[in-house]
Every structure is written in structure tokens, then in C-alpha cells.
C-alpha positions in Angstrom: -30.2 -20.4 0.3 -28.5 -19.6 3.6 -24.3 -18.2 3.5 -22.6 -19.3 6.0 -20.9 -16.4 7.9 -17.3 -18.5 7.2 -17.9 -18.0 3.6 -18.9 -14.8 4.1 -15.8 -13.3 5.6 -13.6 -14.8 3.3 -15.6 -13.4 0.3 -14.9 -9.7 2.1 -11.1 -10.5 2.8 -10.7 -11.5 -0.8 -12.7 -8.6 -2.1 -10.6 -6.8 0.4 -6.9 -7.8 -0.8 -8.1 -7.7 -4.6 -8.8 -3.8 -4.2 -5.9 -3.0 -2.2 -3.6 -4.5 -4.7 -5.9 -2.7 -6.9 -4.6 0.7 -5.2 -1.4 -0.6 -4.4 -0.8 -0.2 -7.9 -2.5 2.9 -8.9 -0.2 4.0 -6.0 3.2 2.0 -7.2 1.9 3.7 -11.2 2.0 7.4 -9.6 4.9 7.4 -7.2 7.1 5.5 -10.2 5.5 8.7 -12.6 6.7 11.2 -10.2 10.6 9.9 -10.0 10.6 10.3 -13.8 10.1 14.0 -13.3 13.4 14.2 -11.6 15.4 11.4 -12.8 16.6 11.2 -16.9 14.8 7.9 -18.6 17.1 5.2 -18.9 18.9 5.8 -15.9 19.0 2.6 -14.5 20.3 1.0 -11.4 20.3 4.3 -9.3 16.7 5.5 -10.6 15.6 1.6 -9.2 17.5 2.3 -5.6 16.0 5.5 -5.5 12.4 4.4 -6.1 13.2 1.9 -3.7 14.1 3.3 -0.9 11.5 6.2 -1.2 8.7 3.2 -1.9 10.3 1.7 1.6 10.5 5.2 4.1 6.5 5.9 2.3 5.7 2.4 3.5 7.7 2.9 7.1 5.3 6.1 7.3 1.8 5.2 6.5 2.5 1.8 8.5 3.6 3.5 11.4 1.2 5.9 11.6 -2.1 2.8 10.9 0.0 1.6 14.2 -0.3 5.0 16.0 -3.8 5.5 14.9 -4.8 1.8 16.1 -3.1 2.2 19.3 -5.1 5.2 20.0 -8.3 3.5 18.9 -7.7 0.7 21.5 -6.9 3.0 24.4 -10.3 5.3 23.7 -12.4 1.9 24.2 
């Protein structure tokens, strides 16, 4: 039975997206553990914002530097 390379790639992207969702929310599970050190349980609204906008400048970061790191690959070819 011959795959077609189609099929193929779309079996890796979807294997792809499952795991990093996978990690996504080991990630999400351990950042959210963290907070809770430092905030009180139950604190509401402003624990949320908090976790929110640290979840948004650790996105800006790791984004920015897959950019930096891809621009660099590019250039060395």
C-alpha cells in the first residue's frame, strides 16, 4: 500500500499541533502553579490579569527569539 506524501505531511502536522498543545499545557499547568506561590488562592480578577500578562510578555519572548533564531538560520544558508 503506497502513502501519498500529501497524506503524509498532514499526518506530521497533526501529530505536530496535538503535542504542542500537549506541552502547551504542561507549560500553561506550571506557569499557573508558580503564580500560586506568590499570589493568596481565591484572589480573583487580579491573580487572572497577572497570569495574563506574564503568559503574554513569556509568549512575546520565546516568539521573538524563534524569529531571531530563524532569521539567523536564513542568512547562514
Amino acid at each position: 500500500m503506497e502513502v501519498k506524501p500529501t497524506y503524509l505531511g498532514t499526518m506530521i502536522s497533526l501529530a505536530t499541533v496535538a503535542f504542542g498543545l500537549i506541552a502547551a499545557g504542561a507549560w500553561n499547568k506550571l506557569i499557573a502553579d508558580v503564580i500560586a506561590v506568590f499570589l493568596k488562592p481565591g484572589s480573583g480578577v487580579v491573580a487572572e490579569l497577572i497570569y495574563a500578562v506574564l503568559v503574554t510578555i513569556l509568549a512575546i519572548v520565546v516568539v521573538n527569539s524563534l524569529g531571531k533564531l530563524a532569521e539567523r538560520e536564513k542568512a547562514a544558508k
